[in-house]
PAMILUM-621276 format. One record per residue (C-alpha): x, y, z; residue in one letter. Coordinates in Angstrom, 3 decimals, padded with zeros to 6 digits. Layout:
BEGIN
{{X,Y,Z},'A'}
...
***
This chain:
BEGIN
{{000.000,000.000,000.000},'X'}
{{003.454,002.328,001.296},'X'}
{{004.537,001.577,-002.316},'X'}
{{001.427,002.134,-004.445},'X'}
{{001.003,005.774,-002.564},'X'}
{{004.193,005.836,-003.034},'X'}
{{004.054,005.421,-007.119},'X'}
{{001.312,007.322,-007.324},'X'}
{{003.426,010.338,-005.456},'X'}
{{006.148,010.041,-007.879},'X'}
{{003.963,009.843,-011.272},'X'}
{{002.136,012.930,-009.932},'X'}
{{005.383,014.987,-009.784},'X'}
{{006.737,013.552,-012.612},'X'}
{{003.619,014.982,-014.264},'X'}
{{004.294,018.495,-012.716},'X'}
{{007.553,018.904,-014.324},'X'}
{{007.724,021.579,-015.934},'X'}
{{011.529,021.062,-017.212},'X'}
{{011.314,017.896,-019.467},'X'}
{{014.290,015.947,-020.437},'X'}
{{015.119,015.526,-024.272},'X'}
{{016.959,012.775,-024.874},'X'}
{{020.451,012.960,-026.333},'X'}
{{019.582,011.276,-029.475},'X'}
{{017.110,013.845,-030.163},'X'}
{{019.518,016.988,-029.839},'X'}
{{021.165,018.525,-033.218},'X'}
{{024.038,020.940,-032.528},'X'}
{{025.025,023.685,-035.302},'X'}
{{027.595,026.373,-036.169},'X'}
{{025.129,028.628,-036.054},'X'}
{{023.294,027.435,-032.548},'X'}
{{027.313,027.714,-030.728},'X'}
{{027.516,031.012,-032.540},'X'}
{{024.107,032.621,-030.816},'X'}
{{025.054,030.874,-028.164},'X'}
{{028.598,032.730,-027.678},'X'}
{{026.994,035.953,-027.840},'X'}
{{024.231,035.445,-025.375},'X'}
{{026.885,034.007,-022.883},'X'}
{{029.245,036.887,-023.989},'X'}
{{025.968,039.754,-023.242},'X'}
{{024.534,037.871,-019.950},'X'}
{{028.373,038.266,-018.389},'X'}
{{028.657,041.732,-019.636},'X'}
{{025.548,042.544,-018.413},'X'}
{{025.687,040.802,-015.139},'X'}
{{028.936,042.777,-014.473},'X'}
{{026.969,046.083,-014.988},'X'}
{{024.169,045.090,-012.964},'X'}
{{026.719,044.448,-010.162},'X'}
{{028.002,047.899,-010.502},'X'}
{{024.523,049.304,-010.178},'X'}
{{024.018,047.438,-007.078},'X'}
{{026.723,048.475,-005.062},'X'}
{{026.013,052.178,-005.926},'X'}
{{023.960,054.362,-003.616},'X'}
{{021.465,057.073,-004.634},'X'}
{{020.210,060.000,-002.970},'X'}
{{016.203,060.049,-002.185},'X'}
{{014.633,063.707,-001.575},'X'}
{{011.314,063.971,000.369},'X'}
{{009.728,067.338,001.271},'X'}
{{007.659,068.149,004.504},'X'}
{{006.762,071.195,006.326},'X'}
{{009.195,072.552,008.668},'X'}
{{007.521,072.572,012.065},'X'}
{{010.507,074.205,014.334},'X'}
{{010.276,077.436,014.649},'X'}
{{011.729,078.129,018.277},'X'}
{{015.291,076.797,017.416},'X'}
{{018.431,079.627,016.232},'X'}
{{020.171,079.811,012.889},'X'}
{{023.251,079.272,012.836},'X'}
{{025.274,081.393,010.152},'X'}
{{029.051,080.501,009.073},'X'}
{{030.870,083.154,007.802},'X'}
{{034.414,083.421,006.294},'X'}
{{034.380,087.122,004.306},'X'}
{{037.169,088.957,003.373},'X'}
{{036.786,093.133,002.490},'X'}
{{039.493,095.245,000.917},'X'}
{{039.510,097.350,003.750},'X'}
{{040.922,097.889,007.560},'X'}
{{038.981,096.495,010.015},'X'}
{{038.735,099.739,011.728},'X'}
{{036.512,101.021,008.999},'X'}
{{033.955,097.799,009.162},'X'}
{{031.267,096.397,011.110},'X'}
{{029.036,093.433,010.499},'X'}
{{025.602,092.583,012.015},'X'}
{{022.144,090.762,011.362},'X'}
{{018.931,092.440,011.493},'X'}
{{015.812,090.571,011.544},'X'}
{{012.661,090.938,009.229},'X'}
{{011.544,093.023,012.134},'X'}
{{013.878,095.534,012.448},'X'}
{{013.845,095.369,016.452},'X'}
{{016.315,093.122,017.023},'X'}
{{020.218,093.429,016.284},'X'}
{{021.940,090.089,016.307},'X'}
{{025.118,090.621,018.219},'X'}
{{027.778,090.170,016.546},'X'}
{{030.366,088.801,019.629},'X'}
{{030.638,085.550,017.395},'X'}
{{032.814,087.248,014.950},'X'}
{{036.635,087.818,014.407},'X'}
{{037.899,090.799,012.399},'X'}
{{041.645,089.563,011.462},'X'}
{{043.624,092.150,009.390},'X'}
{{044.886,090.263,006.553},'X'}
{{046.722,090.891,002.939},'X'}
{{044.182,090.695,-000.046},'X'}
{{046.170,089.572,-002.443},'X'}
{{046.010,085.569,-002.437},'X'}
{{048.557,083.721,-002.695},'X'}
{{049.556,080.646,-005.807},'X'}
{{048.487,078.428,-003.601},'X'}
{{045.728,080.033,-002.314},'X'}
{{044.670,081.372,-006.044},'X'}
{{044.597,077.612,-007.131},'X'}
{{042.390,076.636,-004.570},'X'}
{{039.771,079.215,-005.338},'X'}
{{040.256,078.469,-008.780},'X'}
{{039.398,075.059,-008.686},'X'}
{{036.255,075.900,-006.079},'X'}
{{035.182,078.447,-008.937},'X'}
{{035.387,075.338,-011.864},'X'}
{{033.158,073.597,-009.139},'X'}
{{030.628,075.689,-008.903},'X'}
{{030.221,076.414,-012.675},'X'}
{{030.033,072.711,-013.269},'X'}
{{027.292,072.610,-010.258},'X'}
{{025.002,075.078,-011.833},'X'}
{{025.119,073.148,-014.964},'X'}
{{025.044,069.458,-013.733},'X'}
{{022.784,069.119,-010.494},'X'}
{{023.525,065.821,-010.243},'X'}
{{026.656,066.646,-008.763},'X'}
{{025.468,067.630,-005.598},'X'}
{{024.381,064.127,-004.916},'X'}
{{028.055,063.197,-004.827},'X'}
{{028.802,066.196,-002.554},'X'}
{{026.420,064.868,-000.304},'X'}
{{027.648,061.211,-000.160},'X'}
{{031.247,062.286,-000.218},'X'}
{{030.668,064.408,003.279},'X'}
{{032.930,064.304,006.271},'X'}
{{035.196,062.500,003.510},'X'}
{{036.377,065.897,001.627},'X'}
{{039.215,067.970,002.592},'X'}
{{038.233,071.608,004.082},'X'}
{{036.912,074.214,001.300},'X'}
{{038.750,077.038,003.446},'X'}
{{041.574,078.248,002.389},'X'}
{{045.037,077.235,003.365},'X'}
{{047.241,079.670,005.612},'X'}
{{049.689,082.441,003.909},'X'}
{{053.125,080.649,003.051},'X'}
{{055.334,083.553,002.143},'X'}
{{056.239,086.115,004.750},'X'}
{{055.299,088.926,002.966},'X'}
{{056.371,092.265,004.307},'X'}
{{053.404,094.115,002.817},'X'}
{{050.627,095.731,005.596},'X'}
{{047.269,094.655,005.845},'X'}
{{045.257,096.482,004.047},'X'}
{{042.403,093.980,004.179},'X'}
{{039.893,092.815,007.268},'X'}
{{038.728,089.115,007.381},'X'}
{{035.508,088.305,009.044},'X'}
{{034.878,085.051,009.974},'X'}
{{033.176,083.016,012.570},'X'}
{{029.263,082.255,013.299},'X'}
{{026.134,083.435,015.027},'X'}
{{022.873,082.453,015.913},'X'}
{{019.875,084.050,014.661},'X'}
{{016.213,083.419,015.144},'X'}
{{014.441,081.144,012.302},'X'}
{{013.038,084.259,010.423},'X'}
{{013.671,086.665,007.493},'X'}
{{016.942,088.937,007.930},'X'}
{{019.468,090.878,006.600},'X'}
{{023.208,090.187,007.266},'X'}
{{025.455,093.230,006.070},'X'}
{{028.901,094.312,006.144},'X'}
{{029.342,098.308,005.784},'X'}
{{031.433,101.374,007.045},'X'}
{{031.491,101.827,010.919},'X'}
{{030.839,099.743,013.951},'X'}
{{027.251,098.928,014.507},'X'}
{{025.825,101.388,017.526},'X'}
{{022.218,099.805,019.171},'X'}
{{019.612,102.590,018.540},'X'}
{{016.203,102.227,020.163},'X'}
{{014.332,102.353,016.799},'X'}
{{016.964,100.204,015.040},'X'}
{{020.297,100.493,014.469},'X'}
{{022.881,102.382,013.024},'X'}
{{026.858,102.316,011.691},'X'}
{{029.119,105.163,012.566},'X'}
{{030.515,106.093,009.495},'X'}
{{030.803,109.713,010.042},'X'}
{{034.449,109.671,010.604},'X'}
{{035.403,107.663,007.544},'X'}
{{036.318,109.434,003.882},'X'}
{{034.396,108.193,000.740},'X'}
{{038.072,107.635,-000.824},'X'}
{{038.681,105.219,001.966},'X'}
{{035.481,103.032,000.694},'X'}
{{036.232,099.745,-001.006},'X'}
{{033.877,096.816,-000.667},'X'}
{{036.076,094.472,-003.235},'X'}
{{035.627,091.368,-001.086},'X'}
{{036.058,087.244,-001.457},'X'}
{{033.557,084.591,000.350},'X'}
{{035.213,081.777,001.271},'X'}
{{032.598,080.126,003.028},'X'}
{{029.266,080.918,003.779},'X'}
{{027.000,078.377,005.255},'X'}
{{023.615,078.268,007.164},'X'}
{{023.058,075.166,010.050},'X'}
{{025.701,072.776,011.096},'X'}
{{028.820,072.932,009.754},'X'}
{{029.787,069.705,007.435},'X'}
{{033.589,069.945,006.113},'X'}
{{033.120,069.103,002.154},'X'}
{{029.928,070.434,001.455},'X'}
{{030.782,072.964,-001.353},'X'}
{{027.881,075.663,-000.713},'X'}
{{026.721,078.083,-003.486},'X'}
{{028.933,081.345,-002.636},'X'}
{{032.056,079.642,-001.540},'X'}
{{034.786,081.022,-003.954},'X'}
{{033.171,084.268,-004.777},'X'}
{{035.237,087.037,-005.538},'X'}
{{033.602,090.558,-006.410},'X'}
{{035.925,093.857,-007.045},'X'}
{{034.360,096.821,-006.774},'X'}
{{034.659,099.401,-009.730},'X'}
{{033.512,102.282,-007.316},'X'}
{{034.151,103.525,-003.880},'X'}
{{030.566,103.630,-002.862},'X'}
{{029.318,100.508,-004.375},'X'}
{{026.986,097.989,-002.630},'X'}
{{026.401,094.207,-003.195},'X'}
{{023.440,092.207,-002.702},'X'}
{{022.856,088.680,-002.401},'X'}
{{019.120,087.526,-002.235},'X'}
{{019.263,084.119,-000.143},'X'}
{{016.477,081.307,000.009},'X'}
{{017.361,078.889,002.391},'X'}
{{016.163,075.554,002.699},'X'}
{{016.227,073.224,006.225},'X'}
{{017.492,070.113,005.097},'X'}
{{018.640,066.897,006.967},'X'}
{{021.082,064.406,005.721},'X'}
{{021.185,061.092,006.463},'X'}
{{023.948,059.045,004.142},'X'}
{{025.690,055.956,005.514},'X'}
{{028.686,057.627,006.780},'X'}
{{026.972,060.523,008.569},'X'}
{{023.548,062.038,009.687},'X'}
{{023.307,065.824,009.888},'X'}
{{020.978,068.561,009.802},'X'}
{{022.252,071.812,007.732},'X'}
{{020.897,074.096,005.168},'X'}
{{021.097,074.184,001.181},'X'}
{{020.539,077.557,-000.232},'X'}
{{019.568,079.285,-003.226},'X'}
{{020.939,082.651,-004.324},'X'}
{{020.381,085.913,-006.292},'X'}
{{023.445,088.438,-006.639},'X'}
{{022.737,092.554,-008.038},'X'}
{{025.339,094.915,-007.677},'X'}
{{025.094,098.867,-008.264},'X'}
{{026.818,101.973,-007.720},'X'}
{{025.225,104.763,-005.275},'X'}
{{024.562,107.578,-006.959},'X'}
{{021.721,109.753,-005.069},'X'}
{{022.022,112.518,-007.809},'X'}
{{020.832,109.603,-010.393},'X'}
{{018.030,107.991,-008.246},'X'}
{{019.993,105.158,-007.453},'X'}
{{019.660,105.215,-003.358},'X'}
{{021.051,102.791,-000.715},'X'}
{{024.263,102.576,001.045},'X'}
{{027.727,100.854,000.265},'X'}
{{028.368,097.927,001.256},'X'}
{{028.272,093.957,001.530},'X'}
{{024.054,092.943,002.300},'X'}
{{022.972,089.100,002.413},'X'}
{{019.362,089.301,002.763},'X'}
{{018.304,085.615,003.808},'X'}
{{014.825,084.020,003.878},'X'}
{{013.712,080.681,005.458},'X'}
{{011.788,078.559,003.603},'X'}
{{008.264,076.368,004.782},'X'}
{{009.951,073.525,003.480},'X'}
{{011.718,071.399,004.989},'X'}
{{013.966,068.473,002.623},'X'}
{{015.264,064.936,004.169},'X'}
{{017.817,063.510,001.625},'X'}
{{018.781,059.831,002.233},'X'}
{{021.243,057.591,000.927},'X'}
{{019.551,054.364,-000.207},'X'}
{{021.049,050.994,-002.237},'X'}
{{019.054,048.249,-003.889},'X'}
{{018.341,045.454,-001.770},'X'}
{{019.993,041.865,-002.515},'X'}
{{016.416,040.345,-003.529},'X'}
{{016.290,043.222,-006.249},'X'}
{{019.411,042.702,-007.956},'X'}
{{018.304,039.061,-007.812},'X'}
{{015.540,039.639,-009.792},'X'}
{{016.993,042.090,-011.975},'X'}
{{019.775,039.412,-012.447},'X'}
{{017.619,036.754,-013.651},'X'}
{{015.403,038.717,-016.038},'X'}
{{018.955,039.062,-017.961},'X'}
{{019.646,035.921,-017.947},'X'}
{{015.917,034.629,-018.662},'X'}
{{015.382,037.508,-021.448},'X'}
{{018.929,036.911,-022.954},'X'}
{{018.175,033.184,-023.194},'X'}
{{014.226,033.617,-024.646},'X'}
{{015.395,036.663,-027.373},'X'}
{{018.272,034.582,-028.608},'X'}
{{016.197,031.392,-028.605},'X'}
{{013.793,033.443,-030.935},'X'}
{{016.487,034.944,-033.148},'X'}
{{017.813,032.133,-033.923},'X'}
{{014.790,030.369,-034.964},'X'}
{{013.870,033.549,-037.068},'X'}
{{017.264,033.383,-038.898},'X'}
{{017.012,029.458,-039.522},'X'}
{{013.480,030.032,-040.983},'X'}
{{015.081,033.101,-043.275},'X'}
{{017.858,031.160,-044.124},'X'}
{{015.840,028.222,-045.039},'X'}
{{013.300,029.768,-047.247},'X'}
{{015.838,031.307,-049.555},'X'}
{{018.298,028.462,-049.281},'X'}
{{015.200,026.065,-050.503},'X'}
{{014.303,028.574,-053.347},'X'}
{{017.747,028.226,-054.630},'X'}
{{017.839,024.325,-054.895},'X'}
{{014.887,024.606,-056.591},'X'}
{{016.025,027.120,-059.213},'X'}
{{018.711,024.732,-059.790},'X'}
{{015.743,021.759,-061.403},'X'}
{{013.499,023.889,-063.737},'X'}
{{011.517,021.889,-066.219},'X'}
{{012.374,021.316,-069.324},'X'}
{{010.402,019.769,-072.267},'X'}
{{011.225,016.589,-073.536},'X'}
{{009.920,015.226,-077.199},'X'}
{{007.480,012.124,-077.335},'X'}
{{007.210,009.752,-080.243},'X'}
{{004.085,010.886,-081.042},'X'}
{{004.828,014.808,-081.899},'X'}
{{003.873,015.794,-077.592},'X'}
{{006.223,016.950,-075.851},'X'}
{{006.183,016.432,-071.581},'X'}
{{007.572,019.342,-069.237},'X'}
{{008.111,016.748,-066.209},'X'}
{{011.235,016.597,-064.627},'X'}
{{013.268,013.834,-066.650},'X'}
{{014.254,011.140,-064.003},'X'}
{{018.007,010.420,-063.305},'X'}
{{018.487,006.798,-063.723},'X'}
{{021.604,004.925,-063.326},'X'}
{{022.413,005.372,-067.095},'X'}
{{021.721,009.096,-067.194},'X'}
{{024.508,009.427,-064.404},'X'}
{{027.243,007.971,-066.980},'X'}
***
């Protein structure tokens, strides 16, 4: 009974096969079969190497959602250099308000040399290349992103040379924190003096010919600081062709948090607009010289993840080129053996027309004349 169950077990299977055997007998190789077969071995292993490749890349995933914090401070990076003695500048942040003067204690005024450097002129060369090729492939920022905490510094290396020449140029650099609204951070003539109703810059005691805003940003960030992010201004340079000339840089900036598989952060990405103009009053063009970055926070708030394909994926992916390199050839092949056939068939039989052969009795027959034994000598 064991036995008949288990015959009956074993016919039923055999009967679910879905992979029959041919035997050997049955199986015709060709020239042409090995040949399609060469290639399709030759794609699926170029193929699978490619897939592999794909799989152990990483791509960045963006998803937007409102930014809820609004209690939390900015923080601001700043790395500016001016073409003029510290004495003569100030920098501060004013909110969208106009109430509230950000101190500026976080700041350092260093006198330096303007003049850069080879070293330092090849640096901000290449950051310059950089950002050209950013604004034309935006792809590339996806690589910034994953190659974080992995870079080397964007700042600019220390003076080399011991060059006798006097400052004659202030560097501002450091950060502050600034409340999660609209402001305006500027760098013009005088110290900043708290006024009741504002603020104001005493300026009084410095000459017009003493005015030259000519000034390089080599870094300028929003949120926490990530060494190898390349951010949109770093590199600027901007000489002034006046004395009382003032620059403006319209700023968007975006919350954003990053979460790769080297590190997780939460910084900013901005966007920016830059107009420059003289100040003329007597032509209706109004304002006051100097350096203004006039930043705005946006709703939105962006979460960019690293992600890679999982190991079932690239299974699948793997054998759908193997599965649809084997089926296409399979079908190829069989096309091109039916081609080759038809025409191959029509030229044998080109080679046997009819021709008419006489009778005895004045007919004539257009059968195909036999080839006897006789015929052949």
């Amino acid at each position: 009974m064991r036995r008949l169950n288990r015959k009956k077990t074993l016919n039923l299977m055999k009967e679910l096969d879905a992979f029959p055997k041919v035997p050997d007998s049955y199986v015709e190789t060709s020239a042409s079969g090995g040949t399609v077969s060469l290639i399709a071995f030759t794609t699926i292993a170029f193929l699978t190497v490619m897939e592999f490749m794909v799989y152990r890349d990483t791509w960045m995933k963006y998803e937007y959602e409102v930014d809820k914090d609004f209690t939390s401070k900015l923080r601001i990076n700043i790395d500016i250099t001016v073409a003029m003695r510290c004495q003569y500048v100030g920098a501060d942040v004013l909110d969208l308000a106009e109430t509230m003067v950000a101190s500026a204690d976080g700041l350092i005024y260093e006198p330096v040399v303007f003049e850069l450097t080879p070293q330092q002129k090849e640096l901000q060369r290449m950051l310059q290349v950089i950002q050209s090729r950013l604004q034309e492939e935006h792809s590339l920022q996806d690589v910034i992103f994953k190659s974080a905490f992995k870079s080397a510094s964007t700042a600019l290396p220390p003076r080399e040379d011991n060059s006798l020449q006097s400052p004659d140029a202030c560097r501002i650099h450091g950060h502050l924190y600034v409340n999660k609204v609209a402001g305006n951070f500027h760098i013009t003539v005088g110290k900043a003096i708290p006024h009741p109703r504002g603020h104001a810059h005493l300026a009084a005691l410095v000459s017009h010919e003493s005015y030259n805003f000519s000034h390089r940003i080599d870094h300028l960030s929003f949120g926490e600081l990530i060494p190898g992010i390349i951010n949109p201004l770093d590199g600027t340079e901007k000489i002034a062709s006046d004395h009382n000339q003032m620059f403006q840089y319209f700023i968007t900036v975006v919350p954003t948090k990053l979460h790769t598989y080297k590190i997780s952060a939460e910084t900013h990405q901005f966007s920016v607009t830059e107009r420059e103009r003289v100040i003329n009053h007597a032509a209706g063009s109004h304002g006051v010289s100097g350096i203004f970055m006039k930043y705005d926070i946006s709703s939105l708030m962006v979460t960019v993840t690293e992600e890679h394909m999982p190991f079932w994926q690239f299974l699948v992916r793997l054998c759908g080129i193997i599965g649809g390199i084997f089926s296409t050839t399979g079908i190829l092949h069989g096309v091109g053996r039916f081609v080759a056939e038809i025409i191959f068939c029509r030229f044998r039989l080109g080679s046997y027309r009819s021709t008419s052969v006489p009778l005895p009795d004045g007919h004539s027959s257009n059968h195909l004349p036999l080839i006897t034994e006789n015929s052949t000598h």
